[in-house]
N, C-alpha and C positions, 0 to 999 in steps of 0.2 A: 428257420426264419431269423434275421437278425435282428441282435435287443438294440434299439437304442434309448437314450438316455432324454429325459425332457429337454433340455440344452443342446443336444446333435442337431445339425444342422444335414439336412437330406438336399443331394440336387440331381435330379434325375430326368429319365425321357432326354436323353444327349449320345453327341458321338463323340467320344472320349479317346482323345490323342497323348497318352502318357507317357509318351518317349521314353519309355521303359526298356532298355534293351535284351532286357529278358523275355519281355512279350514277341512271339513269333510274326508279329504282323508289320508290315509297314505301319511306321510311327507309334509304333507300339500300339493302332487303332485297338478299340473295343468297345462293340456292340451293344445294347441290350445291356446293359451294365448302367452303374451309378458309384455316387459319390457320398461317402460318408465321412462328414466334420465333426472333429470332436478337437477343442481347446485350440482353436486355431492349426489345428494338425488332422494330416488324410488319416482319419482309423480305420478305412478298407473303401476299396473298390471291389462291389459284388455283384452277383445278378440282378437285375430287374425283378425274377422270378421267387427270390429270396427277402423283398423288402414287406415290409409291412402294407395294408392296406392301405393306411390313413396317420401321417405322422404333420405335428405341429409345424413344424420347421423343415417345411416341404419346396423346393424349387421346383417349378417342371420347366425346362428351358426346351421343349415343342421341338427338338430333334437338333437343336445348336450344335454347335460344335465347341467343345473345351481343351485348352494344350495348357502346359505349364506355363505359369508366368514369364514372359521376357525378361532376358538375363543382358546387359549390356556391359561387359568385362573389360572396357576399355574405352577409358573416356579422359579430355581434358576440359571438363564443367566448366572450371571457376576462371576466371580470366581478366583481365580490362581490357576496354578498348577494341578493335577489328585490325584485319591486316587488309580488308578491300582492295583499297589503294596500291598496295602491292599485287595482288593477285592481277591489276589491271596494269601495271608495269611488265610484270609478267608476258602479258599477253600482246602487251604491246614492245616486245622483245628485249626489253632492260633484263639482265642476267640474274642470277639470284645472289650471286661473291658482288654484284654492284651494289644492290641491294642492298645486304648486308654490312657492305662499307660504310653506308650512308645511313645506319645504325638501325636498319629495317630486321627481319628476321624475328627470331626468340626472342633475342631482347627489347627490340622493339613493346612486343607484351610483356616483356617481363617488367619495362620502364611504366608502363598504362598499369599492369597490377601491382606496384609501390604505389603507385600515387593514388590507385586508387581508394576509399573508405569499403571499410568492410559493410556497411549497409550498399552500397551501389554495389559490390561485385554480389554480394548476398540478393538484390531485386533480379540484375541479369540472368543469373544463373537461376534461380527461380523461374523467371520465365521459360528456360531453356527445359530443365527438368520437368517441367509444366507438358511440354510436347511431347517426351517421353514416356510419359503417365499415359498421357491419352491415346498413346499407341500399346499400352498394355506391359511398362516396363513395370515388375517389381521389384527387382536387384540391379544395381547399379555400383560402375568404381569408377571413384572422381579420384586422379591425380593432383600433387601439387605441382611444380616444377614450372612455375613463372614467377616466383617470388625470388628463389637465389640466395635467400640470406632469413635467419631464424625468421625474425619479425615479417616476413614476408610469407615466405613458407606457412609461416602457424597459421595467419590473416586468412591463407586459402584451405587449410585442414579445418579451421573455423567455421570458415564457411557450410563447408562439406558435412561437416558433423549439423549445424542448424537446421539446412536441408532435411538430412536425416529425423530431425526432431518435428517439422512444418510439416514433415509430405508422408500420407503413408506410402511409403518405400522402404528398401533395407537399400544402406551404402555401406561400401568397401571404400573406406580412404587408404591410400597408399602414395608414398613419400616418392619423390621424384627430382629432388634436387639434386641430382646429375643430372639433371636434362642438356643444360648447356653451362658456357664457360660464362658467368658474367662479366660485365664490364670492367669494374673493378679489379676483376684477376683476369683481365686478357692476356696478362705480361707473365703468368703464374699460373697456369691449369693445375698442373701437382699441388699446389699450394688448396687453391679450389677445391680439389679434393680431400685435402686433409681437415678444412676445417666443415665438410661435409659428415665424416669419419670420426673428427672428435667433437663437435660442435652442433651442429645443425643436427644430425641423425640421434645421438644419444638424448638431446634436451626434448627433442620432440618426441621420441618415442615414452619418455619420463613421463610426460604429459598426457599418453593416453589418444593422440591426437591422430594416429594410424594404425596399420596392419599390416602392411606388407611393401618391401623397399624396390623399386623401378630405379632406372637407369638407362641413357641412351649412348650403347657402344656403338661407333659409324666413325667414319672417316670424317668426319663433320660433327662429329659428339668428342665420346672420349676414346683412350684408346683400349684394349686388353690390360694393359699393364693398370690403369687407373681404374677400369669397370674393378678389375677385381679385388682391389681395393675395398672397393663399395661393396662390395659381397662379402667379401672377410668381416669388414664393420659388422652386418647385418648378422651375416651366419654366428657374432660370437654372443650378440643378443640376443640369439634366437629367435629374431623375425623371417619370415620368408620375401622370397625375393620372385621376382623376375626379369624381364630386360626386351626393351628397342633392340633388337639382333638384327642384322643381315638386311635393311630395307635397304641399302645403296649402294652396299660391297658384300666382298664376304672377307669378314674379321677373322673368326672362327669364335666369333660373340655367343651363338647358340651351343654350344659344346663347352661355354665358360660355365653359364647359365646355367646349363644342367649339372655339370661337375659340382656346382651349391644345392642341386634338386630343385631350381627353379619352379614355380607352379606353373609358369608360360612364357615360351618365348614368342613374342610379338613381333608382325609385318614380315617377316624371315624369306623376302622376295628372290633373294639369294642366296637361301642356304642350300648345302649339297648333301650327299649320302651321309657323309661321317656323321655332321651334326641333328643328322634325321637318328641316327643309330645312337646319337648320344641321347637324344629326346625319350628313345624309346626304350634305353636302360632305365631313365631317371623318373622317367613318367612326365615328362614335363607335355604339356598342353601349347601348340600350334594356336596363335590366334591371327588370324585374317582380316586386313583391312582394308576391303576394296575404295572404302571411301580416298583412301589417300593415295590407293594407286591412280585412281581415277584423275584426282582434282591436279596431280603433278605430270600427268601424263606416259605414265612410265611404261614399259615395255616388258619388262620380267617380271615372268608372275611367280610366286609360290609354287615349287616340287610338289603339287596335290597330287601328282601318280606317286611319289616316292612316299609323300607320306602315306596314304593310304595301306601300301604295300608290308613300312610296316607299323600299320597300326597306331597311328601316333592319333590321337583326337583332334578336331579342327574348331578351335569356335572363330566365330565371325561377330565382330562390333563395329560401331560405327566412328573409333577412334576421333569421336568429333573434338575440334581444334580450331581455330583462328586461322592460320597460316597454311595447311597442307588437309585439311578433310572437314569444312565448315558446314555437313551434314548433319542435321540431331535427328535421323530417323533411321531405326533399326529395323524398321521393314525392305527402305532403300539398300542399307546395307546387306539382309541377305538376296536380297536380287542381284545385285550387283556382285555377290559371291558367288552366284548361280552365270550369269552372264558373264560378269570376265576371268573367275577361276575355272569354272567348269564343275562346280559342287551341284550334287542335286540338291531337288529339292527337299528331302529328307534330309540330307545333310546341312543343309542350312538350316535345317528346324533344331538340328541334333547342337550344332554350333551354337545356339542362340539360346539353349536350355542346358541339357547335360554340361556339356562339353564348357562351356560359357562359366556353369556352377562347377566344373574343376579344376577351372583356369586362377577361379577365385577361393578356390580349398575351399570348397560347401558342396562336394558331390556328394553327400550324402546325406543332406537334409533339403537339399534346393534342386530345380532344375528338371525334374522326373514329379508323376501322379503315381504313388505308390505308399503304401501304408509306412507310418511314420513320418513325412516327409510334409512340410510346412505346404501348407491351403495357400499359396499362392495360384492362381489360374486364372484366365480369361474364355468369358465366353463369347463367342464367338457368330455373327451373323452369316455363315459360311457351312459347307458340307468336308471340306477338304482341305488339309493344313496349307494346300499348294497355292488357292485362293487368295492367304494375306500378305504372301509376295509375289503375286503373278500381276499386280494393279499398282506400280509406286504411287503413290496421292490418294487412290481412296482406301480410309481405313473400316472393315467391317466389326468392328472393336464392339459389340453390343455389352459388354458386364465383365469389370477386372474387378478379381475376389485380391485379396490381400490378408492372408492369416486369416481366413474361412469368412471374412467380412466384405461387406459391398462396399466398393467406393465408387 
């Protein structure tokens, strides 16, 4: 019989999806089984048969269904402004180098997040994170990388961290000022980059103000020779890194990435064998962002048979953004990894937890129901993990725990 303690928190009578992949069952299901909380952490999942009678701090969740918390690995939260207007140029056949000329694009937001006040991007983004919650996210990474410049940059890592402090959520902030060339160095990328490498990256990391350093190599970002740059910066502070690889060309961006041990190369629409093989030396993490395939209309998808074959992990986020994937819904997003990449549905569940918490260096306290591993989960109005992405729009979200707590 298991002791537990007047303070344990019991939740049982459920069907329990702990994407454990050591569990031999699809979705690491189990039965007949329950949940024991002890200090905001799993102390065991055990039988039904094994609990006590009659304990204090009892749940009976009447045959629910419970998966780990939603991990969203890849997001651009904090922002000013909308790109609408564009998107409907777009479609009414204005190019996007027009665009762009006409001072649309990244900097466009980048121009709306200077001017904006850190309490207005602080309300938006709130509301935004607000919808995430109620789809049962408990881990989230907010990018900076429409600031451009210290005082900009900090205004969005600011943000990001307040977030953190208003909502129970865990954030990952990570640094992104590589994203693009600002205005002011239109004339000077290199340059851009160096005062990213001695200026912008060391003051903010001083500060406490991130975790982990992004960059967007493309043909329309920066090039090899300046991403790595930015990686050498990072790798001599010892922060980790990852990187925008392969969404438009192939660079050979994702083989740079991993060659730092990148924790994930991201959208990688184009990457080929080699940089699947360097993935899978380094360990680096595949994340999948159907939302921005979608919204730009693209036609190449993601090597999902190569990676599979070998072994590379897949998460899937909903890379929400202004400009290229203005979706804040991670349930849409693994449908949408299931319909245009061809992932199941277990691998969408896999991408959106495990896989999700490796991309973010926490696969081993996040992401998974298995003892030791932080009380984040949802339960669930639903028999089958397949249910909360087989409906985009209705959510059966009935109870998201947070560190063994109800919110």
């Amino acid at each position: 019989m298991q002791h537990l303690l007047p303070d344990d928190t019991l939740w049982r009578n459920l069907r329990l999806a702990t994407l454990d992949p050591e569990q031999p069952t699809p979705y690491g299901m189990l039965d007949r089984h329950a949940l024991i909380i002890r200090e905001g952490r799993v102390l065991a999942i055990v039988p039904e048969t094994s609990l006590p009678t009659a304990h204090a701090n009892t749940h009976d969740l009447q045959g629910r269904l419970v998966t780990p918390g939603l991990i969203d690995c890849h997001t651009h939260l904090v922002f000013g402004g909308n790109r609408a207007s564009e998107w409907e140029q777009r479609l009414n056949g204005v190019s996007y180098q027009q665009i762009s000329a006409q001072g649309g694009g990244i900097n466009a937001t980048v121009s709306a997040t200077r001017a904006a006040t850190e309490e207005t991007l602080f309300a938006s983004a709130q509301a935004r994170i607000a919808r995430l919650i109620r789809e049962g996210v408990t881990l989230l990474e907010v990018k900076s990388g429409y600031g451009l410049n210290v005082a900009a940059e900090e205004k969005m890592l600011r943000v990001a961290a307040r977030l953190a402090e208003e909502n129970l959520i865990e954030i990952s902030p990570t640094l992104l000022a590589a994203h693009a060339v600002p205005v002011e160095y239109r004339d000077n990328p290199d340059g851009y980059i160096t005062h990213v490498c001695e200026t912008i990256l060391p003051q903010l990391w001083e500060r406490g103000l991130f975790e982990a350093v992004d960059l967007f190599c493309e043909s329309v970002g920066f090039t090899l020779a300046q991403s790595e740059r930015v990686l050498h910066a990072a790798q001599a502070a010892g922060i980790p890194v990852k990187g925008h690889v392969e969404q438009l060309s192939l660079l050979g961006g994702t083989q740079l990435v991993s060659r730092y041990h990148g924790l994930s190369a991201d959208h990688i629409e184009y990457l080929d064998e080699a940089g699947v093989a360097a993935m899978r030396h380094s360990g680096t993490v595949g994340v999948l962002l159907p939302g921005a395939f979608y919204f730009l209309k693209e036609t190449q998808r993601p090597p999902v048979e190569l990676l599979r074959r070998y072994q590379i992990p897949m998460a899937v986020a909903t890379d929400f953004n202004p400009g290229t994937s203005p979706f804040i819904s991670l349930h849409l997003a693994m449908n949408m990894a299931c319909v245009q990449f061809g992932l199941t549905p277990e691998e969408a569940w896999a991408g959106v937890t495990r896989h999700a918490a490796q991309a973010l260096g926490r696969q081993t306290t996040h992401g998974q129901l298995k003892a030791g591993y932080v009380a984040d989960f949802n339960v669930w109005d639903a028999q089958n993990p397949v249910e909360i992405l087989y409906e985009p729009g209705r959510n059966p979200l009935y109870q998201r725990i947070f560190r063994g707590e109800m919110t």
